[in-house]
Structure formats: C-alpha cells, structure tokens
mmCIF file of the N, C-alpha and C atoms, coordinates in Angstrom:
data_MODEL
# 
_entry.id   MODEL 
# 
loop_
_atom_site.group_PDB 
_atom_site.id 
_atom_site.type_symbol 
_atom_site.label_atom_id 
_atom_site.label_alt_id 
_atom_site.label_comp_id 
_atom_site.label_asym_id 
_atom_site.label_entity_id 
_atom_site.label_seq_id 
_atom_site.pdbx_PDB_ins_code 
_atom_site.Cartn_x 
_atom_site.Cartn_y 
_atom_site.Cartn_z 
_atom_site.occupancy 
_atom_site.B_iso_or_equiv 
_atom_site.pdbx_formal_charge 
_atom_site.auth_seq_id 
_atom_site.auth_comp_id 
_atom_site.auth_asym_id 
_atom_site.auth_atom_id 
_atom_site.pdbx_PDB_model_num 
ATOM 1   N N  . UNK A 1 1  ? 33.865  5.096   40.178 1.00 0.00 ? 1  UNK A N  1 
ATOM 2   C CA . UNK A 1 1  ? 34.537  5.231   38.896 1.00 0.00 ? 1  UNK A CA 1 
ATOM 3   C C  . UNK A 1 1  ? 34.063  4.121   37.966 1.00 0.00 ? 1  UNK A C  1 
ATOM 4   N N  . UNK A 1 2  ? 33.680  4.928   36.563 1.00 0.00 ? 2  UNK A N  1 
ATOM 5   C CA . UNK A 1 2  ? 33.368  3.230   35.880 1.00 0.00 ? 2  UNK A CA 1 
ATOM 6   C C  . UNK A 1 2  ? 34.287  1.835   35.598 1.00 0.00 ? 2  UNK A C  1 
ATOM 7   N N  . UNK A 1 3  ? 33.939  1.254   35.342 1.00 0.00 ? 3  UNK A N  1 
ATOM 8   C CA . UNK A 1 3  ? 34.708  0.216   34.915 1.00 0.00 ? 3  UNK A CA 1 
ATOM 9   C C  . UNK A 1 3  ? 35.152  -0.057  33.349 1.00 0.00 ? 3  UNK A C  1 
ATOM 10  N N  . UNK A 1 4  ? 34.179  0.734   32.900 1.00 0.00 ? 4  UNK A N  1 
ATOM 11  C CA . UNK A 1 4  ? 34.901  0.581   31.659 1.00 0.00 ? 4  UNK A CA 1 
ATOM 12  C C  . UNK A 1 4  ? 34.053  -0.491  30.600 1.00 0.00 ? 4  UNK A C  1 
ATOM 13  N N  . UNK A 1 5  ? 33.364  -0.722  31.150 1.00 0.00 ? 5  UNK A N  1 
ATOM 14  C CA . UNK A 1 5  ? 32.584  -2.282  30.567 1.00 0.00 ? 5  UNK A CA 1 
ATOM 15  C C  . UNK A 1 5  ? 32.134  -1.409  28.973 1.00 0.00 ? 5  UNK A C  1 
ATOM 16  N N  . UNK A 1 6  ? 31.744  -2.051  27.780 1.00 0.00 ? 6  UNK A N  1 
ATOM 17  C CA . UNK A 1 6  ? 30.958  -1.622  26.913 1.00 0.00 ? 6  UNK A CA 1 
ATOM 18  C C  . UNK A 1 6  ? 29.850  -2.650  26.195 1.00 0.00 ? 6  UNK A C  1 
ATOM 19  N N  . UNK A 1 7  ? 28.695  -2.335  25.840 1.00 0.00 ? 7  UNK A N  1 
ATOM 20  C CA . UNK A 1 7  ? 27.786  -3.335  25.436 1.00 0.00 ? 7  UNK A CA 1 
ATOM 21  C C  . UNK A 1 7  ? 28.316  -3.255  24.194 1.00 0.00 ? 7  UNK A C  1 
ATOM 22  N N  . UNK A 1 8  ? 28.125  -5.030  23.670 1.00 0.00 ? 8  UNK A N  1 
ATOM 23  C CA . UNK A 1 8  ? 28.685  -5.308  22.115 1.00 0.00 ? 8  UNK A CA 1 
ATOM 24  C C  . UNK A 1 8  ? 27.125  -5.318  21.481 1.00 0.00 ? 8  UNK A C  1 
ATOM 25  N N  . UNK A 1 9  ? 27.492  -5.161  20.539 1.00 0.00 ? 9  UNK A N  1 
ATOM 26  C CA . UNK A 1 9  ? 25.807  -4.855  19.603 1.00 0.00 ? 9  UNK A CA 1 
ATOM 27  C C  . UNK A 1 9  ? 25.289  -6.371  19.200 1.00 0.00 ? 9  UNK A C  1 
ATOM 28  N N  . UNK A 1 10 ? 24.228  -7.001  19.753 1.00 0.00 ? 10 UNK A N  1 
ATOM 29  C CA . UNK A 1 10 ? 24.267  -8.302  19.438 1.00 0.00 ? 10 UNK A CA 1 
ATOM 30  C C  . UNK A 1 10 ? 23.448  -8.198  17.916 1.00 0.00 ? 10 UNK A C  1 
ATOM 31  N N  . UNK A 1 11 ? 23.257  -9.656  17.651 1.00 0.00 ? 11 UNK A N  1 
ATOM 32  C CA . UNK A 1 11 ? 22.854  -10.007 16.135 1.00 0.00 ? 11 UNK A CA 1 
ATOM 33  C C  . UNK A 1 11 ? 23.921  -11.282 15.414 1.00 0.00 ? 11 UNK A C  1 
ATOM 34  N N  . UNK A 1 12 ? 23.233  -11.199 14.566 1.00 0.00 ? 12 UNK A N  1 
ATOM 35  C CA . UNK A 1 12 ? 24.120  -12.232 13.546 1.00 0.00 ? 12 UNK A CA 1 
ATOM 36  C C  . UNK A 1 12 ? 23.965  -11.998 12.108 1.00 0.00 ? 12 UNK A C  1 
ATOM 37  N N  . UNK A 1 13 ? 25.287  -12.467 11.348 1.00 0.00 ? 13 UNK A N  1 
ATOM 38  C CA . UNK A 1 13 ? 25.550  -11.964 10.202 1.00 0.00 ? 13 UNK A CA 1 
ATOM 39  C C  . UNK A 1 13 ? 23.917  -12.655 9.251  1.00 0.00 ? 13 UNK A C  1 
ATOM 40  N N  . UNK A 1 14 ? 23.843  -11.676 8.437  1.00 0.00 ? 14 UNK A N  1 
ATOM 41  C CA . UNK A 1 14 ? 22.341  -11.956 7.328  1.00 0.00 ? 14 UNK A CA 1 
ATOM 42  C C  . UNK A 1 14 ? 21.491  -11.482 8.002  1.00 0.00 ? 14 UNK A C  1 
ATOM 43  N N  . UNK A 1 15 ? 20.955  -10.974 9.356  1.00 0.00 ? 15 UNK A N  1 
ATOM 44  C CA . UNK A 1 15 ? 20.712  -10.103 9.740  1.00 0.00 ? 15 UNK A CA 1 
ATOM 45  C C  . UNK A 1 15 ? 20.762  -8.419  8.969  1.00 0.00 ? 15 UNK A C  1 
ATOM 46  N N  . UNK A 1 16 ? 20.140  -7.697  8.688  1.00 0.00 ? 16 UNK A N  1 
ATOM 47  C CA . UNK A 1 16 ? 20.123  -5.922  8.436  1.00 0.00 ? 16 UNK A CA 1 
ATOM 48  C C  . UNK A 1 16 ? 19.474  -5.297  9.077  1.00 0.00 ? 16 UNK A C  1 
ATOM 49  N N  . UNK A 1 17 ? 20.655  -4.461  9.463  1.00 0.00 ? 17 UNK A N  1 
ATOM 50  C CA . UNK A 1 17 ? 19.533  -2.985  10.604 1.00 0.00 ? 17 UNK A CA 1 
ATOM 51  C C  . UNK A 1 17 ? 19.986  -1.979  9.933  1.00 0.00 ? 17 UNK A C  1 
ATOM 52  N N  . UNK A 1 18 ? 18.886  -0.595  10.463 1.00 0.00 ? 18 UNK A N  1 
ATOM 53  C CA . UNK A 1 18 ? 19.564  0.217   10.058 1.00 0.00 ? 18 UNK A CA 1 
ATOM 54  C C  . UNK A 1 18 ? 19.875  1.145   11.120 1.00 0.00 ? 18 UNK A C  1 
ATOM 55  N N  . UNK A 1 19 ? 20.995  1.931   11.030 1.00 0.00 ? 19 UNK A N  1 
ATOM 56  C CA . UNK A 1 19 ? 21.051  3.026   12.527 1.00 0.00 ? 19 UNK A CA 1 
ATOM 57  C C  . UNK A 1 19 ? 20.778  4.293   12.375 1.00 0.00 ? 19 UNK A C  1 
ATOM 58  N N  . UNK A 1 20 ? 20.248  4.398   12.511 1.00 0.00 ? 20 UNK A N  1 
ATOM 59  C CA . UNK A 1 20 ? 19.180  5.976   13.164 1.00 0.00 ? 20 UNK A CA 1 
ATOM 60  C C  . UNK A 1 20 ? 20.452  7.398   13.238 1.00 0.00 ? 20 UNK A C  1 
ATOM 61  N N  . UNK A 1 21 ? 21.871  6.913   14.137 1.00 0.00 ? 21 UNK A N  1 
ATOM 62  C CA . UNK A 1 21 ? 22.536  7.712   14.711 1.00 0.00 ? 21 UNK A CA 1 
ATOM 63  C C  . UNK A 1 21 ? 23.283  8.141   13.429 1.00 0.00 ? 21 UNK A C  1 
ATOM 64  N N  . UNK A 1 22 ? 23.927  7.003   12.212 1.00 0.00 ? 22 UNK A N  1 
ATOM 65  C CA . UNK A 1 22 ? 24.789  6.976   11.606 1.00 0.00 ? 22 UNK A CA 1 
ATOM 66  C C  . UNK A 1 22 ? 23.941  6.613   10.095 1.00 0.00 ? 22 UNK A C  1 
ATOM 67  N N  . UNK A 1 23 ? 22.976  6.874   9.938  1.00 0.00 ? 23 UNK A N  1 
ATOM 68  C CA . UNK A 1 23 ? 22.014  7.073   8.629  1.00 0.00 ? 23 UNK A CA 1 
ATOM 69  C C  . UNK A 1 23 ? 22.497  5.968   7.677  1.00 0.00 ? 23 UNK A C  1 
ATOM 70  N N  . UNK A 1 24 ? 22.706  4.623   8.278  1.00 0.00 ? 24 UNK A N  1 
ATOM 71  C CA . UNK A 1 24 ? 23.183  3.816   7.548  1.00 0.00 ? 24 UNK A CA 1 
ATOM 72  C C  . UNK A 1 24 ? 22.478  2.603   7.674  1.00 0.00 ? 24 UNK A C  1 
ATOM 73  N N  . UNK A 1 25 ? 22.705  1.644   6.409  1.00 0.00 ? 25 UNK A N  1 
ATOM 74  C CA . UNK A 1 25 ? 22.123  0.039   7.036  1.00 0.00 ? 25 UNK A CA 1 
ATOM 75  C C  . UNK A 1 25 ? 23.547  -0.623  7.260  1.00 0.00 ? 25 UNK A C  1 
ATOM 76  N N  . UNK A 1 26 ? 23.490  -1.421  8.127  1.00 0.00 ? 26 UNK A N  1 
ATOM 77  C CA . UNK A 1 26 ? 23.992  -2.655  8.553  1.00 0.00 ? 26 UNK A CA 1 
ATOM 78  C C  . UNK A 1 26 ? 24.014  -3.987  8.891  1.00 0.00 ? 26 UNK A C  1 
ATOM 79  N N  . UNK A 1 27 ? 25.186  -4.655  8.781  1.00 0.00 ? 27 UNK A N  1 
ATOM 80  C CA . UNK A 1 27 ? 24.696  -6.564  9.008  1.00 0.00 ? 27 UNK A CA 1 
ATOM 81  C C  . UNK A 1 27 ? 25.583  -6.925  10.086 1.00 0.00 ? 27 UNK A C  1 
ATOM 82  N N  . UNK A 1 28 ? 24.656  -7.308  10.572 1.00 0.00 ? 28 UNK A N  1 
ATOM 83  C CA . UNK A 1 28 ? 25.313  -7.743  11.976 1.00 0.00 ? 28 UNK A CA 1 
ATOM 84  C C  . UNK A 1 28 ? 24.987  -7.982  13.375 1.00 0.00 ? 28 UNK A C  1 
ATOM 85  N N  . UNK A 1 29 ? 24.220  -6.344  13.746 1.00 0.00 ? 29 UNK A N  1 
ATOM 86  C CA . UNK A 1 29 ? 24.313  -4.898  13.332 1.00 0.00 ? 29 UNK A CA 1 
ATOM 87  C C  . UNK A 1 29 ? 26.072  -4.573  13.860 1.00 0.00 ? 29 UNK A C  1 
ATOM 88  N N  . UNK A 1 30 ? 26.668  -3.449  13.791 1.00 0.00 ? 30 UNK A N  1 
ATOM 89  C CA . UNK A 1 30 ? 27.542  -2.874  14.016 1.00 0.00 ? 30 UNK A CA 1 
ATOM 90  C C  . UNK A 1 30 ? 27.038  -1.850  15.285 1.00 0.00 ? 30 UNK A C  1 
ATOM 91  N N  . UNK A 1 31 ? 26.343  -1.061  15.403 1.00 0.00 ? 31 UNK A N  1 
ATOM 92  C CA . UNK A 1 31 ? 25.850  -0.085  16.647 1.00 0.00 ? 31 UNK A CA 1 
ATOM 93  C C  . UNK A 1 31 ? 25.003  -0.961  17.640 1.00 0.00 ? 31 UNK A C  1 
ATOM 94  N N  . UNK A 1 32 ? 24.661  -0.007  18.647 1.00 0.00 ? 32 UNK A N  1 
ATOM 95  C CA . UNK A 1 32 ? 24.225  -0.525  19.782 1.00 0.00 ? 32 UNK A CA 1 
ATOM 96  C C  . UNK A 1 32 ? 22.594  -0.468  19.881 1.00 0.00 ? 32 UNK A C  1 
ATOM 97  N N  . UNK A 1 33 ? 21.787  -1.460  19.773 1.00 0.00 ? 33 UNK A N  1 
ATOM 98  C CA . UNK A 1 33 ? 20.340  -1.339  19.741 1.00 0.00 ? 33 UNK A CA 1 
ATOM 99  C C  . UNK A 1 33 ? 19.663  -0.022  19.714 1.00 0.00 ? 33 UNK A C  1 
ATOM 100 N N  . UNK A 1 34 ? 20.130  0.713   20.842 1.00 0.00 ? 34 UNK A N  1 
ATOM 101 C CA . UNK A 1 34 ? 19.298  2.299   20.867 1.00 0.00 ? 34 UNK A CA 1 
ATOM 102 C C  . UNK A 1 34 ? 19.687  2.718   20.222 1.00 0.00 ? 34 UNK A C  1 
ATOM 103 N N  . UNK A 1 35 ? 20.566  2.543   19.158 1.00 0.00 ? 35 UNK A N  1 
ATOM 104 C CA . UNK A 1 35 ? 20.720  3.445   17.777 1.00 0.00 ? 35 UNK A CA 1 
ATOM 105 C C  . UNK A 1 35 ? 20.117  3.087   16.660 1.00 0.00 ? 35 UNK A C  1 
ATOM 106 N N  . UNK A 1 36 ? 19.146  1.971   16.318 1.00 0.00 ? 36 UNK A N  1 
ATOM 107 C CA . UNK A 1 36 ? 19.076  0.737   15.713 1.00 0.00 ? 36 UNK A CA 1 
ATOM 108 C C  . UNK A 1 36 ? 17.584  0.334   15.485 1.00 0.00 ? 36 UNK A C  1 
ATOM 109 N N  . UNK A 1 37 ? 17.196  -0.311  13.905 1.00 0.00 ? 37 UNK A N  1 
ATOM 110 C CA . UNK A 1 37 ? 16.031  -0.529  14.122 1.00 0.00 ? 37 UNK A CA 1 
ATOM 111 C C  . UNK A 1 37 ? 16.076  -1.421  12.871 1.00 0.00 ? 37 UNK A C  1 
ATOM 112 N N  . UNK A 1 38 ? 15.125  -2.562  13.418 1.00 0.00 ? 38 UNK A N  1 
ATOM 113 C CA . UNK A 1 38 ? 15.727  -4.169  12.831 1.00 0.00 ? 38 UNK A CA 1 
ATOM 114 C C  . UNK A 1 38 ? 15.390  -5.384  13.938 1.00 0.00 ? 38 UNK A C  1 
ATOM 115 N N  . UNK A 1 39 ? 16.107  -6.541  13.364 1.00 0.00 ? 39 UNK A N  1 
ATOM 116 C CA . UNK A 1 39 ? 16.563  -6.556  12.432 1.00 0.00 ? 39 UNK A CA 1 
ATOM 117 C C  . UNK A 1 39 ? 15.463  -6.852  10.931 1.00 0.00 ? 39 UNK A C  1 
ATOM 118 N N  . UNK A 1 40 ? 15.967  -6.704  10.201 1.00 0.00 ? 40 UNK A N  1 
ATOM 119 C CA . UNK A 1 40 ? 15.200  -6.912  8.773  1.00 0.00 ? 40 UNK A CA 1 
ATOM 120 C C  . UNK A 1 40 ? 15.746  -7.996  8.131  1.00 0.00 ? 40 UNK A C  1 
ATOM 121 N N  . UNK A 1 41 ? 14.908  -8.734  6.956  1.00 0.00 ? 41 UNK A N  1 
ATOM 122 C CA . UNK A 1 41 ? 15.493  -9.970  6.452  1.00 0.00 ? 41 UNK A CA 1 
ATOM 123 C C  . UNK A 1 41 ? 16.768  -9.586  5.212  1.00 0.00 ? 41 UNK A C  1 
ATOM 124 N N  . UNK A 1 42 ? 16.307  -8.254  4.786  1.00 0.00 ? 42 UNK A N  1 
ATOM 125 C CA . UNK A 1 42 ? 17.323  -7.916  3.419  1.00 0.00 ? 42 UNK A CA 1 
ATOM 126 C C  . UNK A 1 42 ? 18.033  -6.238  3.447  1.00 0.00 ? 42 UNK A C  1 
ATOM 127 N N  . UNK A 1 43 ? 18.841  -6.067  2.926  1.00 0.00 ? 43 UNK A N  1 
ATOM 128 C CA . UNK A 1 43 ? 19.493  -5.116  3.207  1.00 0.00 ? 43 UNK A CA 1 
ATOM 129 C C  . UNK A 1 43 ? 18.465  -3.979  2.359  1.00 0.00 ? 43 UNK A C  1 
ATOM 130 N N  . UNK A 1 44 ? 17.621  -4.478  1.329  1.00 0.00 ? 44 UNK A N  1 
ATOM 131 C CA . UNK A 1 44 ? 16.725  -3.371  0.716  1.00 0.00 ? 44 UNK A CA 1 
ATOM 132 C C  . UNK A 1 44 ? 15.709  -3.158  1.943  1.00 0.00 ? 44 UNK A C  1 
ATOM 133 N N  . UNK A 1 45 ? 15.236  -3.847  3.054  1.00 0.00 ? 45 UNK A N  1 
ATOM 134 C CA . UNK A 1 45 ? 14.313  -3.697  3.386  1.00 0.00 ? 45 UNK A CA 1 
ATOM 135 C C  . UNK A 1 45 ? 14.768  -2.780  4.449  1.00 0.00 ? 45 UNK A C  1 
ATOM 136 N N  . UNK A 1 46 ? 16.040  -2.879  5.061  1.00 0.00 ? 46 UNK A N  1 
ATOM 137 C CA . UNK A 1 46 ? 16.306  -2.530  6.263  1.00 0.00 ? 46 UNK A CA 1 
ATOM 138 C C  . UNK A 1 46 ? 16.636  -1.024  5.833  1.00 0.00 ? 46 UNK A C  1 
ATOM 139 N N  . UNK A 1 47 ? 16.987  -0.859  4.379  1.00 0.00 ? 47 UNK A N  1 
ATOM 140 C CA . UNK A 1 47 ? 17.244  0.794   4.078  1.00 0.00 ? 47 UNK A CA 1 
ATOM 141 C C  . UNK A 1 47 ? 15.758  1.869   3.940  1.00 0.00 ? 47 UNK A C  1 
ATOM 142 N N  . UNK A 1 48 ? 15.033  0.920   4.122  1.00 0.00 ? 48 UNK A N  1 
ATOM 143 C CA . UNK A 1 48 ? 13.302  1.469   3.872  1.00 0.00 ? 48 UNK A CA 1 
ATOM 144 C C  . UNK A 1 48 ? 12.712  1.355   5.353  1.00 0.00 ? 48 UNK A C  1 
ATOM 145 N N  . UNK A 1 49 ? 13.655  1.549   6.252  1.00 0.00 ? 49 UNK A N  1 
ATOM 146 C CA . UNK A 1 49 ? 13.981  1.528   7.450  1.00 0.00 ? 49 UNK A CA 1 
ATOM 147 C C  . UNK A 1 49 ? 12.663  2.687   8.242  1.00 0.00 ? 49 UNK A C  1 
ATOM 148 N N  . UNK A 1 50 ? 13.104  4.051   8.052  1.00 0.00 ? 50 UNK A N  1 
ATOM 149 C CA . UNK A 1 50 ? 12.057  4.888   8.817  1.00 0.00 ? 50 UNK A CA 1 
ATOM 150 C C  . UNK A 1 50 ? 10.965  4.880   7.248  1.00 0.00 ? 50 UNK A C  1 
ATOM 151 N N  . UNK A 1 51 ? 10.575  4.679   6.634  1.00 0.00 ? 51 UNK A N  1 
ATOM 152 C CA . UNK A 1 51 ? 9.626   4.351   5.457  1.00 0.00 ? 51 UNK A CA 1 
ATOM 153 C C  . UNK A 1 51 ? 9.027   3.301   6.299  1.00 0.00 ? 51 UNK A C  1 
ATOM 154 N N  . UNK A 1 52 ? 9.172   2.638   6.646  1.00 0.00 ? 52 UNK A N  1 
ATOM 155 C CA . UNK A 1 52 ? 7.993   1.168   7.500  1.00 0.00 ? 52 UNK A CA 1 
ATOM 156 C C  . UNK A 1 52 ? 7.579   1.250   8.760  1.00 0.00 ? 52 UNK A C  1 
ATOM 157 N N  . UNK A 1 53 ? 8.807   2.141   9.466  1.00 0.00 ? 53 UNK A N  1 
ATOM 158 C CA . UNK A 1 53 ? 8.424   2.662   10.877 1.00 0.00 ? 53 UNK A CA 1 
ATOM 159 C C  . UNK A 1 53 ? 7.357   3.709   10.415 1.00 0.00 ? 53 UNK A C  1 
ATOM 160 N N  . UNK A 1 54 ? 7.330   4.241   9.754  1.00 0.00 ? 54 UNK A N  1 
ATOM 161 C CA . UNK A 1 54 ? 6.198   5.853   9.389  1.00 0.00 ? 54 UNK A CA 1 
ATOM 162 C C  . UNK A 1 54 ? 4.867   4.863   8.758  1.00 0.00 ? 54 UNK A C  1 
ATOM 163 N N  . UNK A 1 55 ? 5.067   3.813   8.022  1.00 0.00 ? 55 UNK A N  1 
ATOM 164 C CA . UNK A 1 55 ? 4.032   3.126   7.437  1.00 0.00 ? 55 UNK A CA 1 
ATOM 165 C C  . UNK A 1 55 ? 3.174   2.436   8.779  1.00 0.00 ? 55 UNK A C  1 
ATOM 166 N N  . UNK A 1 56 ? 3.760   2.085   9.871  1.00 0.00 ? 56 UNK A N  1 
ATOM 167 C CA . UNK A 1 56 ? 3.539   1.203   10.780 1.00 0.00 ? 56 UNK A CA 1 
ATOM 168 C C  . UNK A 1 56 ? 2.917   2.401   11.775 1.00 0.00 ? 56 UNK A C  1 
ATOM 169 N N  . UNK A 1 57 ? 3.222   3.215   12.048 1.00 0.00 ? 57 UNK A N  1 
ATOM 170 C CA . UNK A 1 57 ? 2.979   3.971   12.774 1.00 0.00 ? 57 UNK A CA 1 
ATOM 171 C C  . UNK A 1 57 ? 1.772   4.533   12.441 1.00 0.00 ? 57 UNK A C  1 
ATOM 172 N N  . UNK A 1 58 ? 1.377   4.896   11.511 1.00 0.00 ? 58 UNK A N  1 
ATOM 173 C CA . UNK A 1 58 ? 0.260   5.552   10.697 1.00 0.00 ? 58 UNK A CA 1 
ATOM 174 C C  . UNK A 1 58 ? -0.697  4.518   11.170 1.00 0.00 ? 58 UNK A C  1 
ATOM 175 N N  . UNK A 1 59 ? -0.809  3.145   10.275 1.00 0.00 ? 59 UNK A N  1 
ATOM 176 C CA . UNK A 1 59 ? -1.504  1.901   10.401 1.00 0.00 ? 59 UNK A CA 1 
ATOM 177 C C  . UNK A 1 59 ? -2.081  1.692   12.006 1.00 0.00 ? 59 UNK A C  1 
ATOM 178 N N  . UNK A 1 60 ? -1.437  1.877   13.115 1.00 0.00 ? 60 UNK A N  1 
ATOM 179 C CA . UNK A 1 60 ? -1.107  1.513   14.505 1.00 0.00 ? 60 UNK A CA 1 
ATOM 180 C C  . UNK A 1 60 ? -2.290  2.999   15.433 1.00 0.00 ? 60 UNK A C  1 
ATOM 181 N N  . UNK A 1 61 ? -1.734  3.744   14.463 1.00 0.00 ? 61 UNK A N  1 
ATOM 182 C CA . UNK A 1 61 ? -2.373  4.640   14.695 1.00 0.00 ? 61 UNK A CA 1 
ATOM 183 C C  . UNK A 1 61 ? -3.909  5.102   14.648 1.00 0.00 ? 61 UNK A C  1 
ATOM 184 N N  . UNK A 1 62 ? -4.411  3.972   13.401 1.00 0.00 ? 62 UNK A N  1 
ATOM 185 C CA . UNK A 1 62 ? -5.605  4.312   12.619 1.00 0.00 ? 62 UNK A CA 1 
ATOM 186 C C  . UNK A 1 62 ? -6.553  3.053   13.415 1.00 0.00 ? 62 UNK A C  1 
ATOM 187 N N  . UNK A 1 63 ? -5.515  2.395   13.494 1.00 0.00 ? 63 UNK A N  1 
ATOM 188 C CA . UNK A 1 63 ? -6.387  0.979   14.297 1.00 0.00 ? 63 UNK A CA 1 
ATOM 189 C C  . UNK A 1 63 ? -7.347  1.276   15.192 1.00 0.00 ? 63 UNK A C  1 
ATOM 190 N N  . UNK A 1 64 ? -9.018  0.769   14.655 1.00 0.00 ? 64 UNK A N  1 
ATOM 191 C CA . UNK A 1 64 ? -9.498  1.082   15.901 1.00 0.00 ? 64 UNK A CA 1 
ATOM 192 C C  . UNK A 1 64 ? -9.241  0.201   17.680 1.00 0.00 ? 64 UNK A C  1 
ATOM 193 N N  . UNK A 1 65 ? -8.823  -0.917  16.760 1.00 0.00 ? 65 UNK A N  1 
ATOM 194 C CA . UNK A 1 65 ? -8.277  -1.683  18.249 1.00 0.00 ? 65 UNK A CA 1 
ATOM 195 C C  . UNK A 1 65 ? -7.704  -1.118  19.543 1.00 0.00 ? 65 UNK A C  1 
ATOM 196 N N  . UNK A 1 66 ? -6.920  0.067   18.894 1.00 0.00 ? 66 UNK A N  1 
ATOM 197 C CA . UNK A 1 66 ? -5.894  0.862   19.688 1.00 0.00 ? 66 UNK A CA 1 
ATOM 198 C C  . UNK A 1 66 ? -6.474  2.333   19.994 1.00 0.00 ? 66 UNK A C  1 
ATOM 199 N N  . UNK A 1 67 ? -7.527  2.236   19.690 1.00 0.00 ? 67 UNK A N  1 
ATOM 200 C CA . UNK A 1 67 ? -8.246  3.716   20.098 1.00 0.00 ? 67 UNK A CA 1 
ATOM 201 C C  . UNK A 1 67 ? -9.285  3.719   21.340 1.00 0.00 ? 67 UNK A C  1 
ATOM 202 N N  . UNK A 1 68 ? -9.271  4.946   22.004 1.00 0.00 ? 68 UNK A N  1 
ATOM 203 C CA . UNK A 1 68 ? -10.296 5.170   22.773 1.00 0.00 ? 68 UNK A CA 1 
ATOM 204 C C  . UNK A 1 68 ? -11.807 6.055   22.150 1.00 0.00 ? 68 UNK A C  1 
ATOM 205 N N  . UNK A 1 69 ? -11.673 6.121   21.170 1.00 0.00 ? 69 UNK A N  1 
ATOM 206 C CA . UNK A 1 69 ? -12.061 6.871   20.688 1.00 0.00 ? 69 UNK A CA 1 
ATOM 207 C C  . UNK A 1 69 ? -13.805 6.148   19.894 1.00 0.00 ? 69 UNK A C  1 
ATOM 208 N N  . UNK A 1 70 ? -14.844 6.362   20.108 1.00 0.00 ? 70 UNK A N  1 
ATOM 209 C CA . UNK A 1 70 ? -16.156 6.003   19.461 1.00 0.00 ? 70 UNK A CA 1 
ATOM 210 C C  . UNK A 1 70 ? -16.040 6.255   18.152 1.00 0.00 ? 70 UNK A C  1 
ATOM 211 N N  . UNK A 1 71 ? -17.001 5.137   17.781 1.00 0.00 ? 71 UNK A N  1 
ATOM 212 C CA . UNK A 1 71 ? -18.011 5.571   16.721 1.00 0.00 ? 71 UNK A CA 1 
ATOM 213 C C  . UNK A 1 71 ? -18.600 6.553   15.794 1.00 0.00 ? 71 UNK A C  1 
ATOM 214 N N  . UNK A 1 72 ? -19.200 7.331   17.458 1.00 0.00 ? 72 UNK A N  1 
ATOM 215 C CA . UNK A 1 72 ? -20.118 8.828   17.094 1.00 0.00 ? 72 UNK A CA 1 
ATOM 216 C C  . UNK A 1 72 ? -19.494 9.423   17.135 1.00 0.00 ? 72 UNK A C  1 
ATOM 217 N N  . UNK A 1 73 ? -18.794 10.205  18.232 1.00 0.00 ? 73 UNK A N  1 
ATOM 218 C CA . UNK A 1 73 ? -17.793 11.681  18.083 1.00 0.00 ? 73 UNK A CA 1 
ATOM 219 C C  . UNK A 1 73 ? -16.612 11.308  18.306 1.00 0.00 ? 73 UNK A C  1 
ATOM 220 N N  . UNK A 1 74 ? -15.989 10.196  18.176 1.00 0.00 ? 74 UNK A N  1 
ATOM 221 C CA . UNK A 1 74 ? -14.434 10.380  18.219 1.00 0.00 ? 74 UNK A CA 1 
ATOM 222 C C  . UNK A 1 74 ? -13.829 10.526  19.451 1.00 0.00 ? 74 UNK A C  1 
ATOM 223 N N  . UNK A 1 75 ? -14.945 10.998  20.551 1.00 0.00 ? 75 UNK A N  1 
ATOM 224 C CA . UNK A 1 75 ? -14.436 10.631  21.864 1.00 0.00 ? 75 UNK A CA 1 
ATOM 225 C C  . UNK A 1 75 ? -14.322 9.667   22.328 1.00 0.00 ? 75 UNK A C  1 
ATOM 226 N N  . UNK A 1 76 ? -13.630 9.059   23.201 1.00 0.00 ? 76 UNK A N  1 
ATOM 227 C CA . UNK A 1 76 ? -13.649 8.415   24.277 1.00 0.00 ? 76 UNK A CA 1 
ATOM 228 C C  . UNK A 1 76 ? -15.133 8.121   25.057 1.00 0.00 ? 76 UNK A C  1 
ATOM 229 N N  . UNK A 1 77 ? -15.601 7.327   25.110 1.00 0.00 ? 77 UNK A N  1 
ATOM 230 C CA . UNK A 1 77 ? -16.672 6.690   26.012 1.00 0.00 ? 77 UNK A CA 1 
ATOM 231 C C  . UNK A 1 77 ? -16.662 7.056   27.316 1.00 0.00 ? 77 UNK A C  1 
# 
C-alpha cells in the first residue's frame, strides 16, 4: 500500500518555469519537474517556453557535431 509520500516541486522564488501540463508560466516552480521546463531567468522568457525548446531542437538537430551523417550523401560512414 502506498505511503502516501508526494514530491514537492523544488526551485526558488525568481526562478520561471513553464508547465507543459497546465499551459502556464511559473515562479518557484509550482508543478512537479516532469511537467516543467526551466528554470528561466524572466517570466518573458520562460513564456517563450516551447518557442526555445523548438528553436533548440532545430539548431541540435542541424549540428553537424551531432550527426552521423557525411559530407557526400548524407549517410552515415
């Protein structure tokens, strides 16, 4: 049977996240990390939240650092 325990959402105030689950920003955060993405330095930044994850992702994506992919055809070596 559980016990009942619950994880508290760590952080500290001036801190901004935003939560994924509840389409909101927050300071603190208020939700629990896996809902959560942050923290950010300003509450404008943390609302441009999946806007930097999609910017970052793209970037991460394009990197050749992170590719297997050649030169010549785009394959893999």
């Amino acid at each position: 049977m559980p016990l009942g325990f619950h994880r508290k959402p760590t952080g500290k105030p001036g801190e901004w996240f935003y939560c994924i689950k509840h389409a909101k920003v927050e300071e603190g955060p208020e939700c629990p990390a896996k809902d959560r993405l942050g923290p950010y330095a300003t509450r404008e930044e943390a609302a441009r939240a999946l806007e930097l994850a999609d910017e970052r992702n793209r970037e991460w994506k394009n990197d050749p650092r992170w590719s297997d992919r050649t030169e010549n055809d785009g394959r893999p070596e």
